[in-house]
N, C-alpha and C positions, 0 to 999 in steps of 0.2 A: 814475445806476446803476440796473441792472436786474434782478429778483428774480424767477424764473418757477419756481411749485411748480404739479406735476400737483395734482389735485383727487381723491382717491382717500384710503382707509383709512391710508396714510403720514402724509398730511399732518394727518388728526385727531390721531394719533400727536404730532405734534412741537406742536398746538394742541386741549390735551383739552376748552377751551369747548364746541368745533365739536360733540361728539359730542352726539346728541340731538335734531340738527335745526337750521331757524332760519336755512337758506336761505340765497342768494348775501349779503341784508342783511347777516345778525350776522358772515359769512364775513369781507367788507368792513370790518365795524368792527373787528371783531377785529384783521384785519389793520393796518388805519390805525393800531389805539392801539398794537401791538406796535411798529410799523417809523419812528413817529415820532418827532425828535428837536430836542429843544428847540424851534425853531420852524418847525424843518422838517416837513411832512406830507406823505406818501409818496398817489401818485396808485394807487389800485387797480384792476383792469379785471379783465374775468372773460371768456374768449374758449373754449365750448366747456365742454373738462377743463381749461381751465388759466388759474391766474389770475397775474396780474403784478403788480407791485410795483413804482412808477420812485419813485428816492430823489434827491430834490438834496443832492449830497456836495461842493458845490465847496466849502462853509467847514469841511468834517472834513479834520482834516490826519491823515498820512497815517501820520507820523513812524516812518516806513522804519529809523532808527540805532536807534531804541530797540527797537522789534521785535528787530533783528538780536543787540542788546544779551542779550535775555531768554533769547533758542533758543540763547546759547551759556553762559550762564548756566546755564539749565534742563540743556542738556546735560552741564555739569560735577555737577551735582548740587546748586545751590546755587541752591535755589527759596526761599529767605528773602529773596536779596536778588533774584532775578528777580520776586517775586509783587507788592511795591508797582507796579514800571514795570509790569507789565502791567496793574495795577487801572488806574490812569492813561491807560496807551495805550485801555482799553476802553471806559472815561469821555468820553474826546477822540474815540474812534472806535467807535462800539459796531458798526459795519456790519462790520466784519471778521469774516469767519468763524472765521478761523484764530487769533486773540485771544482767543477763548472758548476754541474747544479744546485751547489750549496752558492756559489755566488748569483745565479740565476734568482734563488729564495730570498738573498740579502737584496740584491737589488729590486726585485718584484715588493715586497718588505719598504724598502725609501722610497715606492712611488713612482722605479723607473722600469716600465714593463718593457718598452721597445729594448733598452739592453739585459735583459730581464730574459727576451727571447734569444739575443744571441747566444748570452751561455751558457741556454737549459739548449739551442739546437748545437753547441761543442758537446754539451755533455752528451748527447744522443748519439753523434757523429764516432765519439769514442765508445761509448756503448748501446746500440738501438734500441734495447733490452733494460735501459736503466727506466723502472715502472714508476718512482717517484717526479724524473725529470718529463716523461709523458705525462703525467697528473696534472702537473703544475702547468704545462702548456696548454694542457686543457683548461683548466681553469683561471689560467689570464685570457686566453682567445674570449670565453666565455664570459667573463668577469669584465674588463677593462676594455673589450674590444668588441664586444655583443657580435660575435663574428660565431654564431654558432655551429654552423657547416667544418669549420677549421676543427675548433676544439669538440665534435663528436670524432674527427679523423685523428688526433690522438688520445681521446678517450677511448674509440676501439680497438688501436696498439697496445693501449695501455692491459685492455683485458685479455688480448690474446697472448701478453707476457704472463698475466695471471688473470685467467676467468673468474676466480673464486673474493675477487677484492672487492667489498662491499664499498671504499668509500668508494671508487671510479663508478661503479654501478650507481652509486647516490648520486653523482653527478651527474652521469646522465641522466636520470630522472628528472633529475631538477633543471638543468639545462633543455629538456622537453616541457617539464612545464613551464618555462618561459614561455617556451614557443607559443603555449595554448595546447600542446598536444596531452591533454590530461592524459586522458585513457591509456595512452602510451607511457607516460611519466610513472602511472600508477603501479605497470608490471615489472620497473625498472626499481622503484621503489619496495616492490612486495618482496621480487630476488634479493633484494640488500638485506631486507630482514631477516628473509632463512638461513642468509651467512652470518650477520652479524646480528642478533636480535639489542645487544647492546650499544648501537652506536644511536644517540639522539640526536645527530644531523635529519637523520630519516625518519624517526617517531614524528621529530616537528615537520618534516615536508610533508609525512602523511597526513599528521592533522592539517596545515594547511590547504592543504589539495580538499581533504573531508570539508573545509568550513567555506573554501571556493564551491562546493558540489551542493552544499545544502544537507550534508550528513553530521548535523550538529554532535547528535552524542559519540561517532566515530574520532570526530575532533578533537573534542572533551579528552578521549580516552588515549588516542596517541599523544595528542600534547603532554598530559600526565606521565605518560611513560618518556617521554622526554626529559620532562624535567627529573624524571627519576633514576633515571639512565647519565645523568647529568652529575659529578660533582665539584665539578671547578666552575660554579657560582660565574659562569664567562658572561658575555654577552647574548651566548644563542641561550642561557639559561635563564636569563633576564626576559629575554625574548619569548620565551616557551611561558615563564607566568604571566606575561602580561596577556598572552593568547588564551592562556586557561580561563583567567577570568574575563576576558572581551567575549569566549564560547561559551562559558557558564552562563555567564548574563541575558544574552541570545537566547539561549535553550528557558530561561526563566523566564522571559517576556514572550514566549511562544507558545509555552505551554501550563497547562492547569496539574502542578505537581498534586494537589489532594487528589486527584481520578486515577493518579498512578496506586495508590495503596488503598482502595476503595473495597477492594477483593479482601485485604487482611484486616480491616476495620471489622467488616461482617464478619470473619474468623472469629474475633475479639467478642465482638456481641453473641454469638453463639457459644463460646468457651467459657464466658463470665454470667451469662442469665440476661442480661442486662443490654439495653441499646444503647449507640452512642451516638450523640449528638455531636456534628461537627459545624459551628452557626459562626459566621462574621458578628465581629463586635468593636466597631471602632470605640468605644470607650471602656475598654479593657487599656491597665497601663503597661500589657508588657505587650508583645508582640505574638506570645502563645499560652495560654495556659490551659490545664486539665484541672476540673472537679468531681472529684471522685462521688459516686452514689452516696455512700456509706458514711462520705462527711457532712454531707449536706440533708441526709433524708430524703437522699432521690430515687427515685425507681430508674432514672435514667446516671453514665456517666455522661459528663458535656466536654467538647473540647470547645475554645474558643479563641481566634486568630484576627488581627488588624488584616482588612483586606492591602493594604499598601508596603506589606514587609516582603521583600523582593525572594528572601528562601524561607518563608514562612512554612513551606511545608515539607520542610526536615522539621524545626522546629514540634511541627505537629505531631507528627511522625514517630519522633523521640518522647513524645508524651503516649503515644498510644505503645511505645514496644517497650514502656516502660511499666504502664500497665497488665501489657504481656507478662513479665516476668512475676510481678507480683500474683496474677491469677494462677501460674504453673506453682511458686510455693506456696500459693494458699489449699493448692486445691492436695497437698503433702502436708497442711499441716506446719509449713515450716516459717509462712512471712516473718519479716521480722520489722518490728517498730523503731524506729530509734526516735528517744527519748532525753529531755535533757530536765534535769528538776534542779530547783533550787541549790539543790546538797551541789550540784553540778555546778552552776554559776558561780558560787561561794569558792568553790578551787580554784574555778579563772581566776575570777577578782584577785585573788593570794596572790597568782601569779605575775601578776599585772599589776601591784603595789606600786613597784619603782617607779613606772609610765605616771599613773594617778599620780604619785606623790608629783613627780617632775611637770603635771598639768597645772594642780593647784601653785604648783612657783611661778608658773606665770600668769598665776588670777584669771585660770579659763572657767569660769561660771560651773555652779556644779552638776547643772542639767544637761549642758555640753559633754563634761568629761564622761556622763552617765548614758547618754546617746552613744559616744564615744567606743566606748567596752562594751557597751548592746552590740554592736554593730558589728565590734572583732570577734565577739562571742560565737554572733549568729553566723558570721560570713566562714569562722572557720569549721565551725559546726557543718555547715555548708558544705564546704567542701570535703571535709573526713568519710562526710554520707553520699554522695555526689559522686565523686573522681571514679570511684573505683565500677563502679553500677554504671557509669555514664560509657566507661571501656568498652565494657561488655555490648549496651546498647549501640555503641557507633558500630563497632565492629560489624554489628548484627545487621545493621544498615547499608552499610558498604557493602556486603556480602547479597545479603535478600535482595536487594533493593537498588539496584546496580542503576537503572534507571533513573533513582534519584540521586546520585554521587555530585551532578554541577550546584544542588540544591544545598546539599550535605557540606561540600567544599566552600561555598561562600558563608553559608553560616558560622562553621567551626572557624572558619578564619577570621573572623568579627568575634567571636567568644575568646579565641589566641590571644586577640589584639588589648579585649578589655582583661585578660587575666596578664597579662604581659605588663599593662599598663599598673596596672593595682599591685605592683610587687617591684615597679621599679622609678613609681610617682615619685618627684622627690620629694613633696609636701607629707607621702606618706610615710615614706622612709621618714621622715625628722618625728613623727608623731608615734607611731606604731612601735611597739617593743621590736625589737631585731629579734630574737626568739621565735616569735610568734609569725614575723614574718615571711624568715626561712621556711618554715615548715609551712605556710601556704605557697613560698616561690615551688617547693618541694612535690605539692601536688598541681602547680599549675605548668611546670616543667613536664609531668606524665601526660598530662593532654597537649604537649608540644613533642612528646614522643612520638604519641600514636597519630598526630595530623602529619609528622614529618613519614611516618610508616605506608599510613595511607592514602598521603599528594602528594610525598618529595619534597615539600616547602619545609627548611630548616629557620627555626627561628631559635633555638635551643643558647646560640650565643648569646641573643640581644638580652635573655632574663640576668646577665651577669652573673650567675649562679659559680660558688665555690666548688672546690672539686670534691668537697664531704655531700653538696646540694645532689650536684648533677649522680654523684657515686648512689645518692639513696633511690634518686627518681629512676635511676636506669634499671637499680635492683625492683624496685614496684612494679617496674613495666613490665620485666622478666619473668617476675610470679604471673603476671594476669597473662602474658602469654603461655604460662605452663598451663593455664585453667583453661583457657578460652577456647579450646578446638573442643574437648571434653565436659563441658559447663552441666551444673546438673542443677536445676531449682534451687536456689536460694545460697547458692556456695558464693554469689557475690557479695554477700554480707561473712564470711570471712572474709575476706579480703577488706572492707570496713574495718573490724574488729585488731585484724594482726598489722595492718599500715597504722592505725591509730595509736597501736600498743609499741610500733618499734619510733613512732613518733614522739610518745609520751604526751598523749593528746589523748587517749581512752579516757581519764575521768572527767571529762567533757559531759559526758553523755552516758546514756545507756541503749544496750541494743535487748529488744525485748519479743518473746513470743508472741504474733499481735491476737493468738488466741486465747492466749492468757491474761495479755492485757486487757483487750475487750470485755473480759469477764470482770472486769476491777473497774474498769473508768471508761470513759467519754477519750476520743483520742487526742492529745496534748496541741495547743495551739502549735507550737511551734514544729508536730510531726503533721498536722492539716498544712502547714506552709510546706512542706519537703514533698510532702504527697501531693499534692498540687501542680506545684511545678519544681519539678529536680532539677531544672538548668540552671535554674537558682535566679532566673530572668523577671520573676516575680517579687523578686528582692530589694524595697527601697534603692538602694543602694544605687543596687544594678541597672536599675529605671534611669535612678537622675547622671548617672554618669552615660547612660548612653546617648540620654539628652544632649548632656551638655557634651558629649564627644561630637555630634551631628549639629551642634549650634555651632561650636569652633571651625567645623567645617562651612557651615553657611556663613558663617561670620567674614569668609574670605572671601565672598562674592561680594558682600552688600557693600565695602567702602567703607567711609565713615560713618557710625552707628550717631545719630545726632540722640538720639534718646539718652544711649550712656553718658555721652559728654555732657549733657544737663545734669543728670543724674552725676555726674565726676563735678560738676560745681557747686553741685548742692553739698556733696562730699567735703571738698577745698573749704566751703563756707562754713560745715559743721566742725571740722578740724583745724580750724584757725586758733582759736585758743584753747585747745585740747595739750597737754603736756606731751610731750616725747614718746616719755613712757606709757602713757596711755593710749596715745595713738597707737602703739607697739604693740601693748595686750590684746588692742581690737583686733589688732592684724591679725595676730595668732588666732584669737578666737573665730572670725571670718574664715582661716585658712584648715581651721579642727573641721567646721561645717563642711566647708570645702572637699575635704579629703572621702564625703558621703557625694559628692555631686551637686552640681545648680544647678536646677531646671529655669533656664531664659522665660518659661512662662507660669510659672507658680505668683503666687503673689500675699504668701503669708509667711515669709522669714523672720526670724526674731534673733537680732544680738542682743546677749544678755546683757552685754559692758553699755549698750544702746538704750535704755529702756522708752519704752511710750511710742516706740516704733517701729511699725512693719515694715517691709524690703519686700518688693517685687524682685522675678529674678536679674531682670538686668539693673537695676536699681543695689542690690547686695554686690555682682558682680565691678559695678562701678564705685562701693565702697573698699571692695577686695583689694581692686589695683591700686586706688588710691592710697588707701592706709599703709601698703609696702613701697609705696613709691617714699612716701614722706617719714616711715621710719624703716625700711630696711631696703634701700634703694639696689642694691647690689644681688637681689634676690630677685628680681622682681620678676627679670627674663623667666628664670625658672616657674612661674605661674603659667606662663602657655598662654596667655591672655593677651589674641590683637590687637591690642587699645595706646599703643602708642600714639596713634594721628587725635585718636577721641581727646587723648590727656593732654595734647598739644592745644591742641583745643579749646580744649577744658581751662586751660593756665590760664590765657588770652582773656578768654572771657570772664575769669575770675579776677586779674589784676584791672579789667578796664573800670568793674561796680566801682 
């Protein structure tokens, strides 16, 4: 075996004797007594710059199994029992370079860098050339020893074993910008990228470097490719979303997103006839909505948005590119209405017998259970017309609209969150047919397709979905990317029609030519609510649960809520001689209501099983916990409801009257 180190400032480096002088001699001996092995002594020559080393290794064995043993070992994480074989294998073999440096990583790994360095500088000694054991010594110098002078001097060994190695390039980038030397950081970072465009150590230094500079959307854009360049969910991928959204947020508090599509508004008003009005309205109950001319008798359409919604203008955005679409098939001839008549409702309801029937066993009032089926009607109506048209629209946004992506990105992930929630509640789960369920988990999985497509952000497990759920949403997703590069006026209403049809959800509804329609009738209440607003943000529903999702959040600042607690003894007071069972039906009926949302500030709720009495929202919320505290105590966690200190409370004060 043969060992050839240049003669040069490196090699004092890995032999500190040398430094001081003391000629080819002490060179020689130094090296003899290093590379000698039991009674093997290694021949030294010195030729020039460069001296050589020949080793006789025929009696070191080699022992190939137990090496192999160690790297799968080490790589499970289980360096206890990898560190004796590899003492052993070093003992039997100490020529190996790669032996020291795999113990170099174990011990760098428990914490202990100073021996960490001695046997990444054996492992170097036997190979100068070994570019993993330079890696690492750069990056403890740098890491554990902020000693950065040292580890750029084996980071630039490191690249002149191989120039072309993008992590060592990362590294020093980032170890410049420690220093403060952005500008330098930057060009060490840009090279990493041409070699490797997929390594996300360097997407995230660039966004961080971009959001140290004050180049927010540059930020925005490499973090994103971080996290997408990303799929072992690590730490640095934890690290990359929590930066997306700290630079989305940034970028939204900086800037006026409606000024960004000011230019395709007017498009809109010149394509349609028509101006559009875009007016703040704080008493508007969703956060954006569109009224079409046509349904109101307007000569104008209007958009109108709460100035205090942080990505209100995606929101907007998506009401105006959704108008887009509709003027391109009207102006063919082709819009299409969708519609839902009576004859429509009458098949749900069929369908939805068992539910009913298992409502009235537990004596939930009949204008509840009737609320109830409105509401799966609507919501899935909703979404049959919605999902697929809504594809189309983000797509189109993400694309045109690049500028607004931090806007786009915080929104859609607050829509994830509430369709994520409404298909895996567990109040909803005990209430809702499981049928009917799937088949919305079904379409709220396709818009956790395309957020995971278009941020990286996987949330696709947390829906629990079956492998018949996740098999159908994948195949949906796959038709609309067959459509979507190619889209032609009105071909997203296929995609309506045939998802509906492989759902067995088409006699829902009807999908109708709206120029035909028009000719016949006035447009259907419930196609003025779809045209309106498509996010569906307009939607009862969807109002009080986003309420009561931002109350549950506030609710974690405030402490103890003294209001509820009164209101929990008024409760205690009215269910003192209430039976069991009675108490039990309220619960459920409170918890049917429930499954629609509480708004903390409403103040005209009605339990039917309650009569003569109205519920403010924290006043019902305080009858809510209470009625499952005292008949279904083991459920209760599952409410999501803070109020254990209020109930504590509550008792106290109820046993002292």
């Amino acid at each position: 075996m043969q060992i050839i180190h240049k003669i040069d400032d490196f090699l004092l480096t890995l032999f500190p004797k040398l430094v001081g002088g003391g000629g080819n001699s002490l060179l020689i001996s130094e090296l003899e007594s290093y590379y000698t092995f039991g009674s093997f002594a290694p021949k030294v020559s010195i030729t020039e710059d460069w001296v050589t080393i020949t080793i006789n290794t025929s009696a070191i064995l080699l022992q190939e199994n137990d090496f192999r043993k160690t790297v799968a070992l080490c790589e499970k994480g289980n360096y206890q029992e990898a560190k004796p074989i590899l003492q052993n294998l070093i003992e039997n073999n100490p020529t190996n370079s790669e032996f020291h440096r795999i113990m170099g990583q174990i011990l760098s790994d428990q914490g202990h860098q100073d021996a960490a360095i001695n046997s990444l500088i054996d492992a170097l000694r036997w190979d100068s050339k070994n570019h993993w054991a330079l890696l690492m010594m750069g990056n403890i110098f740098a890491k554990f020893k902020n000693d950065i002078p040292t580890a750029m001097l084996y980071y630039d060994q490191a690249l002149v074993v191989n120039p072309k190695d993008a992590i060592t390039i990362n590294n020093i980038g980032a170890n410049l910008m420690q220093q403060g030397k952005l500008d330098e950081s930057k060009k060490y970072f840009l090279e990493a990228i041409k070699i490797n465009d997929h390594y996300p150590n360097t997407h995230f230094a660039l966004g961080m470097l971009a959001e140290i500079q004050n180049d927010l959307e540059s930020a925005f854009d490499s973090t994103l490719k971080a996290i997408k360049c990303n799929p072992n969910k690590d730490i640095l991928y934890k690290n990359s979303v929590n930066q997306a959204f700290d630079v989305a947020n940034k970028i939204i508090s900086n800037t006026d997103g409606n000024s960004l599509f000011a230019e395709y508004k007017h498009q809109l008003e010149f394509d349609c006839g028509k101006e559009i009005d875009v007016l703040v309205d704080s008493e508007i109950p969703t956060a954006a909505k569109i009224e079409f001319a046509e349904n109101y008798n307007r000569i104008k359409h209007i958009v109108r948005y709460k100035p205090n919604y942080p990505a209100v203008a995606h929101l907007v955005l998506h009401e105006l590119a959704h108008l887009d679409f509709v003027i391109q098939a009207r102006k063919r001839g082709l819009n299409q209405l969708f519609t839902a008549t009576p004859q429509n409702r009458a098949v749900f309801l069929k369908t939805v017998q068992p539910t009913i029937a298992k409502l009235h066993g537990m004596n939930i009032p009949e204008q509840s259970i009737t609320e109830f089926c409105t509401g799966l009607f609507d919501g899935l109506n909703l979404q049959a017309y919605n999902t697929p048209i809504d594809l189309f629209i983000e797509d189109f946004i993400y694309n045109e609209f690049p500028q607004l992506r931090s806007y786009q990105f915080l929104s859609l992930y607050a829509l994830i969150q509430e369709g994520l929630k409404a298909v895996t509640d567990v109040t909803v789960i005990e209430f809702s047919p499981a049928t009917l369920l799937s088949k919305s988990k079904i379409y709220n999985l396709v818009n956790a397709l395309q957020f995971k497509a278009l941020f990286g952000l996987d949330f696709i497990n947390d829906f629990n979905a079956t492998p018949a759920e996740l098999r159908k949403a994948e195949g949906f997703y796959a038709e609309f990317l067959e459509y979507k590069d190619n889209r032609k006026p009105a071909e997203e209403y296929e995609l309506v029609q045939h998802w509906a049809e492989d759902l067995q959800i088409d006699s829902y509804f009807e999908l109708e030519n709206e120029d035909e329609y028009r000719k016949r009738s006035d447009v259907d209440t419930f196609i003025e609510k779809l045209e309106k607003d498509p996010f569906g943000l307009h939607d009862d529903t969807a109002f009080k649960e986003k309420e009561m999702e931002q109350f549950l959040k506030n609710q974690e600042h405030i402490g103890t809520n003294m209001a509820v607690t009164m209101f929990m003894v008024d409760a205690l007071q009215y269910f003192k001689d209430v039976p069991l069972e009675e108490v039990k039906k309220i619960a459920f009926e409170i918890a049917m209501q429930g499954t629609q949302g509480f708004d903390p500030n409403q103040k005209n709720y009605i339990v039917g099983s309650i009569p003569n009495k109205r519920f403010s929202g924290y006043h019902i919320l305080a009858y809510y916990y209470v009625s499952w505290m005292l008949a279904v105590p083991e459920m209760v966690s599952q409410l999501q409801l803070p109020f254990e200190e209020e109930y504590k409370v509550a008792l106290t004060l109820f046993k002292s009257k």
